[in-house]
C-alpha positions in Angstrom: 58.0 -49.6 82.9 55.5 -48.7 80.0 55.8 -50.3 76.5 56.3 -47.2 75.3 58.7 -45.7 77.3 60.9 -49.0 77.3 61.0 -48.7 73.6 62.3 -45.3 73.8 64.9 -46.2 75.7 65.9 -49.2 73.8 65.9 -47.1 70.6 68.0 -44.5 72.0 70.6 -47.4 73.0 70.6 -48.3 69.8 71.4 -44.7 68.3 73.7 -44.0 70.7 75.3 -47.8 70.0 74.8 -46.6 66.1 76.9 -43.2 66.9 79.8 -45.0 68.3 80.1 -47.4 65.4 80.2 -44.3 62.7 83.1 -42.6 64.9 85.1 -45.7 65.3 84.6 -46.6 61.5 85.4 -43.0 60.8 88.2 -43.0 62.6 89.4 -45.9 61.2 89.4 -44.9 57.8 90.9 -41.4 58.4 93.7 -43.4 59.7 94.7 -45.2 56.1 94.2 -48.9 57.5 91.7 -50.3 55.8 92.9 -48.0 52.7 96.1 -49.9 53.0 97.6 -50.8 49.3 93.7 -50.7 47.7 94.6 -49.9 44.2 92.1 -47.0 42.4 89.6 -49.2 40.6 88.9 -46.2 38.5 90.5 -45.0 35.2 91.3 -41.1 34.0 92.2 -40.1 31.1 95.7 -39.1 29.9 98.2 -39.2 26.9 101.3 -41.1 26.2 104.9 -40.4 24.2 108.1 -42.6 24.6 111.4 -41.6 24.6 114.8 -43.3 24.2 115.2 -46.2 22.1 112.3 -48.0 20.9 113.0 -51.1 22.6 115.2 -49.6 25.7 114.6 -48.6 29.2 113.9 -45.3 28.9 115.3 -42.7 31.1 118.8 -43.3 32.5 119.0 -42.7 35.7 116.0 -39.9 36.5 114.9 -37.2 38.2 113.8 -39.5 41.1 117.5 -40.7 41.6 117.2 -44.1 41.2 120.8 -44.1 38.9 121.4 -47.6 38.0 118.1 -49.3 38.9 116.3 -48.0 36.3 118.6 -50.7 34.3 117.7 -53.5 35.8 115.3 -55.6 36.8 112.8 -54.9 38.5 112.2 -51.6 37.3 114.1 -52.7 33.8 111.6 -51.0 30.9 108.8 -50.7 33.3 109.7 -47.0 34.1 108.2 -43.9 33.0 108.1 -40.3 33.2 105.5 -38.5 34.5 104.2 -35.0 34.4 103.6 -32.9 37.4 100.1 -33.8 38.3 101.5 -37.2 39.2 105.3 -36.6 39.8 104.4 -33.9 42.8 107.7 -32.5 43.0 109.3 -36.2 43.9 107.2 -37.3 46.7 105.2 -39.0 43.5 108.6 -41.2 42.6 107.9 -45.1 42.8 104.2 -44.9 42.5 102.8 -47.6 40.0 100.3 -47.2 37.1 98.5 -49.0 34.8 98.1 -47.6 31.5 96.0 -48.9 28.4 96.3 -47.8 24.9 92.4 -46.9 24.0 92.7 -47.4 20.1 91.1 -50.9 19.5 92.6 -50.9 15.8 96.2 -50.9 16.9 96.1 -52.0 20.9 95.7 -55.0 23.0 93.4 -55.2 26.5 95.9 -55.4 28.4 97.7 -52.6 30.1 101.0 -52.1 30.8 102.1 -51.4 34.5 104.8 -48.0 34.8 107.1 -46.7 38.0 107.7 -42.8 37.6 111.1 -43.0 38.1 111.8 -39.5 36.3 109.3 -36.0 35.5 108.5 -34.6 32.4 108.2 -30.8 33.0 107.7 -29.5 29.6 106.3 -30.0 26.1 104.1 -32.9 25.8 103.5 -32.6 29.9 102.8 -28.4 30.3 99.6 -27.1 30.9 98.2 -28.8 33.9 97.3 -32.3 32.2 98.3 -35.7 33.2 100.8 -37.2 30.4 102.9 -40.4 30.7 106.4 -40.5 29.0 107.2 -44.0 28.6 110.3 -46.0 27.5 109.8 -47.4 24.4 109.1 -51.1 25.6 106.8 -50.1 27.5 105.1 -47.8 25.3 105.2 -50.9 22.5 104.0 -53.4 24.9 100.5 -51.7 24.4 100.3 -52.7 20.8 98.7 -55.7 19.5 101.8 -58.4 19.0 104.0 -57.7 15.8 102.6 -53.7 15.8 104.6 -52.3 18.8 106.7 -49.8 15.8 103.6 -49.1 14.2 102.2 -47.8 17.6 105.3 -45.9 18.5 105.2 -44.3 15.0 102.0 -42.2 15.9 104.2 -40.4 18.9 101.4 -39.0 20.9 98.5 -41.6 21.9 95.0 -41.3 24.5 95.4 -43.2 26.9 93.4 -44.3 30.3 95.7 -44.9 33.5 94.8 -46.2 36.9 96.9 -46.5 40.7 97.9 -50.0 41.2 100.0 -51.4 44.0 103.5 -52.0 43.8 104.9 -55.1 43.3 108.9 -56.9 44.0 108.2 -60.2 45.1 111.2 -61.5 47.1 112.6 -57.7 47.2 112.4 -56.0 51.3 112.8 -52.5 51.9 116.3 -51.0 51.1 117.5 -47.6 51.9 120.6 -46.1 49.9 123.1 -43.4 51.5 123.7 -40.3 49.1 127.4 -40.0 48.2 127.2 -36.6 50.0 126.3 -37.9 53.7 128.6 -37.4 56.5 127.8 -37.4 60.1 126.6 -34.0 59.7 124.1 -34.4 56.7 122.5 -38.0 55.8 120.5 -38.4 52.9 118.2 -41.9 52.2 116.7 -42.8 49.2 113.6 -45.5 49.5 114.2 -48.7 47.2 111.5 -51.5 46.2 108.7 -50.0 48.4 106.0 -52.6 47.8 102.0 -50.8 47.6 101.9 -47.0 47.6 105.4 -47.1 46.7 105.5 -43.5 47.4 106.7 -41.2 50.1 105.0 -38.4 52.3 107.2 -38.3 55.3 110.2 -40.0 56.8 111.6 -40.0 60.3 115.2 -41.5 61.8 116.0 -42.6 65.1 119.8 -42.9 66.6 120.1 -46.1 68.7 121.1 -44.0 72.0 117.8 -42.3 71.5 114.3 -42.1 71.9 112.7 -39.5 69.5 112.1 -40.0 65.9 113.2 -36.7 63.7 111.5 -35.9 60.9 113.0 -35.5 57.4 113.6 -33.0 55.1 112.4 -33.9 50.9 115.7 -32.9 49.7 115.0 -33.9 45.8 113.4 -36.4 43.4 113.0 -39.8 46.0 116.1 -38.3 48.4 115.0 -37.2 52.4 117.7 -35.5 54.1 118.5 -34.7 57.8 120.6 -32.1 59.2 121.9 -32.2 62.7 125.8 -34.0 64.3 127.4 -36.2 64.9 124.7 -38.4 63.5 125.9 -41.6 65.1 124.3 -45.0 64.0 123.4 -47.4 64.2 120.0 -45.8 62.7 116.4 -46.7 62.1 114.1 -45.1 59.3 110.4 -45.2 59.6 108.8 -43.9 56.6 104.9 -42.9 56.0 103.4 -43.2 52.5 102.1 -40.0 50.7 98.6 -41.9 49.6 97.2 -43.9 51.9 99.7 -42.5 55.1 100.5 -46.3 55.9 103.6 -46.4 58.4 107.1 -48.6 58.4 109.7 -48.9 60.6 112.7 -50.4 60.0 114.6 -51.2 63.3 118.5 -50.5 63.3 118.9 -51.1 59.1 121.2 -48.5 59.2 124.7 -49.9 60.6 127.2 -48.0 62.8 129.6 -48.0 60.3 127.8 -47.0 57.5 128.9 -45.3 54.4 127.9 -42.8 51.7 126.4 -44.9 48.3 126.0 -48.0 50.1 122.3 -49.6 50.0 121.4 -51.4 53.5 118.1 -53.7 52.9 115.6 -54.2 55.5 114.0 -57.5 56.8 110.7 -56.3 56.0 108.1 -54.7 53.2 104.6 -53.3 53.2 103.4 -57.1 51.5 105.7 -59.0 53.7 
């Protein structure tokens, strides 16, 4: 065979070798696996208020539903309301943020790290832009040490913000039962979700079954199904909105379960 012609076909070998590689790594990215719990390394503008007491925990309870957690560690003054660019009608609920007071005068470099665990629809958050409402240990945590009053004397600060992964060490996934559930109508909400630590879809399997059902959002962090008798015991995959990584939790739903009871997994995104 010619020089020539063998080089042509060695070149078109390697295009066609080239092609493949694109798809694959195309295809692999579309899927969310190698975006899997990569934190934005950019920052966006936004401002910041607080609410509740200036050294508390903020919101009790929230639009998320979290109730009680919000109390407590690990969510304990790390929580923060968020307006509707980020809250997304609930599916935004557990997401993590960094935010970082930009006044140099009053702030340290460090930033503080936030869980929207409730929305802020109005005032401060109308209009379309992104605003954080924090609790006010959070919000004062920004400040250089000693001027954490100071800073939450000015109300209204710029701020930058950034995604970052969620983090409970030594916490699995737990899913709690809404106090309304029956074997007609079960309701889940997702607890220490590790990464995205937000929801797009969720899906439940019965044990004498097959076929994973899909989910309704109900409210806030809550995913409902409709359909009976719902017999357990049950397992719960669930898909995250950002980077559509998938979980499934095999049987962590018991037979005998019961409304407001909180049944934790063996496993988590970090695990």
């Amino acid at each position: 065979m010619p020089k020539r012609m063998e080089g042509r076909r060695l070149f078109a070998q390697f295009l066609c070798f080239f092609s493949m590689v694109v798809v694959v790594v195309q295809c692999w990215v579309v899927s969310g696996v190698p975006l899997r719990h990569v934190p934005d390394p950019h920052w966006y503008p936004a401002t910041a208020t607080w609410y509740g007491s200036p050294d508390g925990d903020g919101s009790d309870g929230g639009a998320c539903g979290y109730g009680s957690l919000v109390d407590v560690r690990p969510l304990r003054a790390r929580v923060g309301a968020a307006s509707p660019a980020l809250f997304k009608g609930g599916e935004g609920c557990g997401a993590c943020y960094k935010v970082k007071c930009l006044d140099k005068s009053i702030c340290s470099r460090r930033a503080v790290t936030v869980i929207i665990t409730d929305e802020c629809p109005g005032g401060y958050c109308s209009g379309g832009r992104v605003h954080f409402d924090l609790s006010g240990a959070a919000f004062g945590r920004m400040a250089v040490a000693g001027d954490g009053n100071q800073l939450r004397n000015r109300g209204e600060i710029s701020v930058i913000y950034r995604r970052t992964p969620c983090k409970y060490p030594g916490k699995n996934i737990a899913f709690h039962v809404n106090e309304g559930s029956t074997d007609y109508w079960l309701s889940l909400l997702v607890e220490f979700e590790d990464g995205d630590g937000d929801v797009g879809s969720m899906h439940i399997r019965e044990a004498s079954s097959t076929e994973w059902v899909e989910m309704r959002h109900l409210w806030g962090a809550y995913w409902c199904i409709n359909g009976g008798p719902l017999r357990g015991p049950f397992s719960v995959k669930l898909t995250t909105l950002s980077t559509a990584t998938t979980l499934s939790a095999r049987d962590v739903i018991p037979r005998n379960w019961s409304p407001k009871a909180t049944y934790t997994s063996r496993l988590n995104f970090f695990s």
